[in-house]
Structures are given as structure tokens and as C-alpha cells.
Biopython code that builds the backbone (N, CA, C, O; Angstrom):
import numpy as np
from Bio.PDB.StructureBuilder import StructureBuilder

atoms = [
    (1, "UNK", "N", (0.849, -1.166, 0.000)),
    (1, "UNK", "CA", (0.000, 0.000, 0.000)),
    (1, "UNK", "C", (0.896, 1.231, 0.000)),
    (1, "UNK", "O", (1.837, 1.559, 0.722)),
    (2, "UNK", "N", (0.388, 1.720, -0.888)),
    (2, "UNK", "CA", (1.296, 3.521, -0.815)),
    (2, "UNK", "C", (0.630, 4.217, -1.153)),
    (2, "UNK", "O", (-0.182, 4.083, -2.069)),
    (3, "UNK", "N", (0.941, 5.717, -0.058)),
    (3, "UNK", "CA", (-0.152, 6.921, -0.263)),
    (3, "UNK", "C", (0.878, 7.788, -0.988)),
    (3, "UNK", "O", (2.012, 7.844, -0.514)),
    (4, "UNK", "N", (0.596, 8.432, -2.037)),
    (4, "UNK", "CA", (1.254, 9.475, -2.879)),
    (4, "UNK", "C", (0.508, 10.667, -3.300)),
    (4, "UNK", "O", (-0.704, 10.775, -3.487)),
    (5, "UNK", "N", (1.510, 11.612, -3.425)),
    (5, "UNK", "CA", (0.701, 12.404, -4.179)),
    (5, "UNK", "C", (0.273, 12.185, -6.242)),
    (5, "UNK", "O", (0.294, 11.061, -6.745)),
    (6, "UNK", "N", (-0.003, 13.236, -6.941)),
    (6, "UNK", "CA", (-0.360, 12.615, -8.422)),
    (6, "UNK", "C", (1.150, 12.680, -9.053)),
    (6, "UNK", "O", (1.151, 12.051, -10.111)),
    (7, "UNK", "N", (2.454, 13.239, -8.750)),
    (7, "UNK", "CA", (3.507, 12.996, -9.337)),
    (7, "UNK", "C", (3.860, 11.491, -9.081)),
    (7, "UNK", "O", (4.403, 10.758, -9.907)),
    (8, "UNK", "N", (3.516, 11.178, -7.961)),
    (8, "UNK", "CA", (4.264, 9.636, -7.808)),
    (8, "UNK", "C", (3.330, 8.567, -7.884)),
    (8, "UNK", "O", (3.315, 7.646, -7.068)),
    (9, "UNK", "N", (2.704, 8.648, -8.656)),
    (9, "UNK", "CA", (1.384, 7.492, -8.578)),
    (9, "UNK", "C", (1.896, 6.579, -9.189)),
    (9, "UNK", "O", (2.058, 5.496, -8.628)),
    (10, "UNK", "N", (2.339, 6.811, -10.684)),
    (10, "UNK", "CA", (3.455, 5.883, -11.521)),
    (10, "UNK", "C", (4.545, 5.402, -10.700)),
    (10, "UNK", "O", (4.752, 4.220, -10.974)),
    (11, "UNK", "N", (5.399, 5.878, -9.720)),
    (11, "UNK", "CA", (6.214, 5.054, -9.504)),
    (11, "UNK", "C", (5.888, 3.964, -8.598)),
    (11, "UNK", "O", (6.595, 2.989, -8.344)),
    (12, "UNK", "N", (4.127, 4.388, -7.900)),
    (12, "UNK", "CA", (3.750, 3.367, -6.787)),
    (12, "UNK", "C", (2.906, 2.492, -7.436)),
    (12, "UNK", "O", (2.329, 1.584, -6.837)),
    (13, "UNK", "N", (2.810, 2.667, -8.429)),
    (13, "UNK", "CA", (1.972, 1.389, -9.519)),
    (13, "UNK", "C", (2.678, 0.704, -10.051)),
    (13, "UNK", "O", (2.259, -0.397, -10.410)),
    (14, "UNK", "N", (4.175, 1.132, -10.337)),
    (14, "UNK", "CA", (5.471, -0.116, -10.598)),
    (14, "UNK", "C", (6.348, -0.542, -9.533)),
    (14, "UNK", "O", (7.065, -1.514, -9.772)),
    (15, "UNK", "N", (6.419, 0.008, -8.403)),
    (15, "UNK", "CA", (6.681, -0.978, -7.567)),
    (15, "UNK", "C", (5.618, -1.809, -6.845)),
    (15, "UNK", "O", (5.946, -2.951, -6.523)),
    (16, "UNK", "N", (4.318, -1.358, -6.534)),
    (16, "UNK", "CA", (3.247, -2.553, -6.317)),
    (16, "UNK", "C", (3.415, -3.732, -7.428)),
    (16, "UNK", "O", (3.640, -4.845, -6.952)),
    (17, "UNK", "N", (3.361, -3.666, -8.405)),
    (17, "UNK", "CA", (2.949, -4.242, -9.271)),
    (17, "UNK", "C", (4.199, -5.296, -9.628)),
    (17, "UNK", "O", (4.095, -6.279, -10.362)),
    (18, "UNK", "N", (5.737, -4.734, -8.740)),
    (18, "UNK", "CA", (6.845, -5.461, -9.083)),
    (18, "UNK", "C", (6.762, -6.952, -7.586)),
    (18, "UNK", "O", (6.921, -8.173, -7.610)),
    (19, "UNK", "N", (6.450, -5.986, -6.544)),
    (19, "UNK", "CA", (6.359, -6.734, -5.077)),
    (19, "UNK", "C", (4.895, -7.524, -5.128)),
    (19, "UNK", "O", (4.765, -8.410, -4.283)),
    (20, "UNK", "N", (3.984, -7.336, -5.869)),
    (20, "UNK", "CA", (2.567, -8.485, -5.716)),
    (20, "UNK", "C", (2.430, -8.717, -6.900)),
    (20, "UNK", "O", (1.356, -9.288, -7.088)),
    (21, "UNK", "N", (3.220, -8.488, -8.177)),
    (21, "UNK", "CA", (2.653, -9.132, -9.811)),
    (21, "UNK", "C", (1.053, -9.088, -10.005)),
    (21, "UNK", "O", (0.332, -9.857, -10.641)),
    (22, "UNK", "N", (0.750, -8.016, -9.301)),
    (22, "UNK", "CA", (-0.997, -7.948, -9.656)),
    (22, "UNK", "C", (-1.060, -6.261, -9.566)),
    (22, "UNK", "O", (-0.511, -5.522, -8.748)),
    (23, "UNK", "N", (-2.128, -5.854, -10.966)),
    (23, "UNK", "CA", (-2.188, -4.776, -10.812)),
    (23, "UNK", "C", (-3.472, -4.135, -9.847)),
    (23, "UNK", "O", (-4.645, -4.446, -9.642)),
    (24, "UNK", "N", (-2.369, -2.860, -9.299)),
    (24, "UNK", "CA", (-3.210, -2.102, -8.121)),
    (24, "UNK", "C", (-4.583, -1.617, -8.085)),
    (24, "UNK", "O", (-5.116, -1.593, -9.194)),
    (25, "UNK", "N", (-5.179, -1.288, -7.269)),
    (25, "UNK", "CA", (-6.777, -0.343, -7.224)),
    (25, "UNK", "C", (-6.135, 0.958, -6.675)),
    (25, "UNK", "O", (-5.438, 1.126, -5.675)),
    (26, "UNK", "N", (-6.540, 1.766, -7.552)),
    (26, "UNK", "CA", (-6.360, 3.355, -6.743)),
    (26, "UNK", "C", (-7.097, 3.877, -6.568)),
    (26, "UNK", "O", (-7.986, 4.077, -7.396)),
    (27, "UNK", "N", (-7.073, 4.499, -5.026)),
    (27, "UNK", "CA", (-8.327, 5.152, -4.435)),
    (27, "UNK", "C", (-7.979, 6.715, -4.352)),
    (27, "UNK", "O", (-6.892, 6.979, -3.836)),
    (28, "UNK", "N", (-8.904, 7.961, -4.872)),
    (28, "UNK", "CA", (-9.000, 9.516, -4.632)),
    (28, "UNK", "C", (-9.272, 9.699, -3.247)),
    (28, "UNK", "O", (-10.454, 9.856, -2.943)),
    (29, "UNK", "N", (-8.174, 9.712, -2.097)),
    (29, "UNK", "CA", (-8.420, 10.209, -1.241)),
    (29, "UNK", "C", (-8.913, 11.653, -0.963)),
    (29, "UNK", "O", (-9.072, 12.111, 0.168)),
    (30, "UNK", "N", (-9.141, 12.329, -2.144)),
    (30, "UNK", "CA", (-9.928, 13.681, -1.893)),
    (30, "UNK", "C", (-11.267, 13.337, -1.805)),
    (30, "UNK", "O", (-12.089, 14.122, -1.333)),
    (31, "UNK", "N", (-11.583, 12.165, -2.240)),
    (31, "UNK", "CA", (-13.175, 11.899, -2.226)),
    (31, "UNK", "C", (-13.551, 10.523, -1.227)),
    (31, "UNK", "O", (-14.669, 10.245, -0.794)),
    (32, "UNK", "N", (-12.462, 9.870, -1.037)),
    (32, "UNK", "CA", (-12.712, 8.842, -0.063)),
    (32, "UNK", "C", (-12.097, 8.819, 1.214)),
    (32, "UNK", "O", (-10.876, 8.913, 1.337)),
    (33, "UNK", "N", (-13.113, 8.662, 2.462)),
    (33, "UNK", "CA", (-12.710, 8.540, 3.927)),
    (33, "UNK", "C", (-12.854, 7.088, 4.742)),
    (33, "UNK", "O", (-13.824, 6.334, 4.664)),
    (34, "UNK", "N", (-11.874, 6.920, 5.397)),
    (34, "UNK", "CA", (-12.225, 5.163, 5.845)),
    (34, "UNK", "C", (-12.858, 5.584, 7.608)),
    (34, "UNK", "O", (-12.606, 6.752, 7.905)),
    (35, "UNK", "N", (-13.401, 4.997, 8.415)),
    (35, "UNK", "CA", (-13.579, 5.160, 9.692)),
    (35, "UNK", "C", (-12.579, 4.519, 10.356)),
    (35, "UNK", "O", (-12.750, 4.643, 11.569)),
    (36, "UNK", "N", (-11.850, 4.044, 10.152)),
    (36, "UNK", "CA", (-10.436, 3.246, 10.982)),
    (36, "UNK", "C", (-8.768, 3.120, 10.511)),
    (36, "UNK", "O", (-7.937, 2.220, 10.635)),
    (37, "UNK", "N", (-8.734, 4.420, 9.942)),
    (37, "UNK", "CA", (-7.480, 4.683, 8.899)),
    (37, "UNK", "C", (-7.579, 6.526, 8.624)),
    (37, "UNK", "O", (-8.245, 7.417, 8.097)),
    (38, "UNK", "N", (-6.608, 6.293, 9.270)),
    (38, "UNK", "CA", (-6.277, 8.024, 8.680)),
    (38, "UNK", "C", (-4.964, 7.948, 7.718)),
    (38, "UNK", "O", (-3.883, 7.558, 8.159)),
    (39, "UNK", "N", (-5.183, 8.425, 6.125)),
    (39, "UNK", "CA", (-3.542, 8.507, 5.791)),
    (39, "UNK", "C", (-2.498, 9.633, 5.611)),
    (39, "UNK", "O", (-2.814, 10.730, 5.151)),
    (40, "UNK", "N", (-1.607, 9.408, 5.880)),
    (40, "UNK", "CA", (-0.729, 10.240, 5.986)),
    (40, "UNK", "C", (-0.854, 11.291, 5.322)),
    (40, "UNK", "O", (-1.523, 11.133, 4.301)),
    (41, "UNK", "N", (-0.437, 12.405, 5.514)),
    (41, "UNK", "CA", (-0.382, 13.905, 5.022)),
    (41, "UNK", "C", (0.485, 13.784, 4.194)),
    (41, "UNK", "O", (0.017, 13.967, 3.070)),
    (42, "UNK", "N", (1.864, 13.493, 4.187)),
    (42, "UNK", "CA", (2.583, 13.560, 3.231)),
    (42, "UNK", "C", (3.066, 12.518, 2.300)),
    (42, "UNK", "O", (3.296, 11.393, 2.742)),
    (43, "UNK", "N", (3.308, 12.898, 0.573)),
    (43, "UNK", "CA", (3.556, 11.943, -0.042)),
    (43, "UNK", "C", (4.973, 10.676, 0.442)),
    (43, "UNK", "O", (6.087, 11.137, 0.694)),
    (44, "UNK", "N", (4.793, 9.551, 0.493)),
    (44, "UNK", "CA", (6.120, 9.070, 1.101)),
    (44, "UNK", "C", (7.092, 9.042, -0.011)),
    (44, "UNK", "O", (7.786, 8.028, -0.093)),
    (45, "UNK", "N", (7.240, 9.868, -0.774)),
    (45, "UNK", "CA", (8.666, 10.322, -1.593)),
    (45, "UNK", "C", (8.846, 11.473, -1.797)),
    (45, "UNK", "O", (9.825, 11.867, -2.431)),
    (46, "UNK", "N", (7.597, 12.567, -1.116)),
    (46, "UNK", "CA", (7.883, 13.602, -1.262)),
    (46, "UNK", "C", (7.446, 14.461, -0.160)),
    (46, "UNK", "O", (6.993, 13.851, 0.808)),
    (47, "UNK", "N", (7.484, 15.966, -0.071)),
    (47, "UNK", "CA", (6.541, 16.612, 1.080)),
    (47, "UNK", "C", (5.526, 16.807, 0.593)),
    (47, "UNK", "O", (4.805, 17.462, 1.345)),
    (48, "UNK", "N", (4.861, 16.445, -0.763)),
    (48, "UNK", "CA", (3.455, 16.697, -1.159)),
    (48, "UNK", "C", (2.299, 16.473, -0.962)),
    (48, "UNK", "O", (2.504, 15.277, -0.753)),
    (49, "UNK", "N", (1.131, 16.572, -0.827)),
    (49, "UNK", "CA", (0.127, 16.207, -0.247)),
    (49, "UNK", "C", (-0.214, 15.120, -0.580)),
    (49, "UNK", "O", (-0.227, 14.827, -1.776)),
    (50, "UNK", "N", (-0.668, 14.023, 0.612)),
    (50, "UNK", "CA", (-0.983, 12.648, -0.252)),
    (50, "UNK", "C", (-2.443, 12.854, -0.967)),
    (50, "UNK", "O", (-3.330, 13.467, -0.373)),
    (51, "UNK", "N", (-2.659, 12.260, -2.386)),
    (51, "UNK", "CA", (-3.871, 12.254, -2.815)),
    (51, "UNK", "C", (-4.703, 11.111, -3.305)),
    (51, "UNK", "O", (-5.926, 10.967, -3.272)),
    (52, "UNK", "N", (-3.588, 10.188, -3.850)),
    (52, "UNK", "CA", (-4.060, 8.577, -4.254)),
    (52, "UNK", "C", (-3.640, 7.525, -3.264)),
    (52, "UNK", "O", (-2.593, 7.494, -2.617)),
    (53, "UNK", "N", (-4.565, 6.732, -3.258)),
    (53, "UNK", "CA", (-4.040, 5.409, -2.606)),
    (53, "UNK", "C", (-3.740, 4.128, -3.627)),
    (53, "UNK", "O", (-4.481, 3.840, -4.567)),
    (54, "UNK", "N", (-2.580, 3.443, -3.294)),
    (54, "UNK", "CA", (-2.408, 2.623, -4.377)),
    (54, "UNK", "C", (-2.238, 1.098, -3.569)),
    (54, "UNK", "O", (-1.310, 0.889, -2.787)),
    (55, "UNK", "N", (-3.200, 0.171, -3.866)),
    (55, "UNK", "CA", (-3.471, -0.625, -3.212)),
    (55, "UNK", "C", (-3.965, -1.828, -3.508)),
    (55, "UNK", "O", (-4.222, -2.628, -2.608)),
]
sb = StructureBuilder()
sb.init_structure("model")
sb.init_model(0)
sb.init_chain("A")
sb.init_seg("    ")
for serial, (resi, resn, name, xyz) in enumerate(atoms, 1):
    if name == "N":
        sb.init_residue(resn, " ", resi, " ")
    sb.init_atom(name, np.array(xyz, "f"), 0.0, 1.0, " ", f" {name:<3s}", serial, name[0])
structure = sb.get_structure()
């Protein structure tokens, strides 16, 4: 699972896709909220805002 912002979505759809050989579901965290998961604020390769979930 990796939260990114939209510059790094590509690189978290080729390394998912290298570590589980199945391609990902990406979720718009601007439009989706979970009740038992908050995700991180920042992109984890960058300081950018996280916006996709790649999963």
C-alpha cells in the first residue's frame, strides 16, 4: 500500500505491481474517507500532499 501524491502514482503502480505481480486499485483520497485509517499527510517520496491510494 502507498499513499502518494499525483507525481508519484506511476512510480507506486510499478513498484506494487513489481512486489505483488498484480495490478493495483487506486483510491482519490480527496473523495474517499475510511472510519479506521487516517492517511498520511505527506507523499512518502515527497513533502506533497498525499492524494491517491495505491493498493
Amino acid at each position: 500500500m502507498y499513499c502518494v501524491c499525483r507525481e508519484h502514482v506511476e512510480l507506486a503502480i510499478d513498484k506494487f505491481v513489481d512486489e505483488y505481480e498484480d495490478a493495483p486499485d487506486l483510491v482519490n483520497l480527496q473523495t474517499t474517507t475510511f472510519s479506521a485509517w487516517h492517511p498520511p499527510e505527506h507523499c512518502e517520496w515527497c513533502g506533497n500532499k498525499v492524494e491517491i491510494l495505491v493498493v
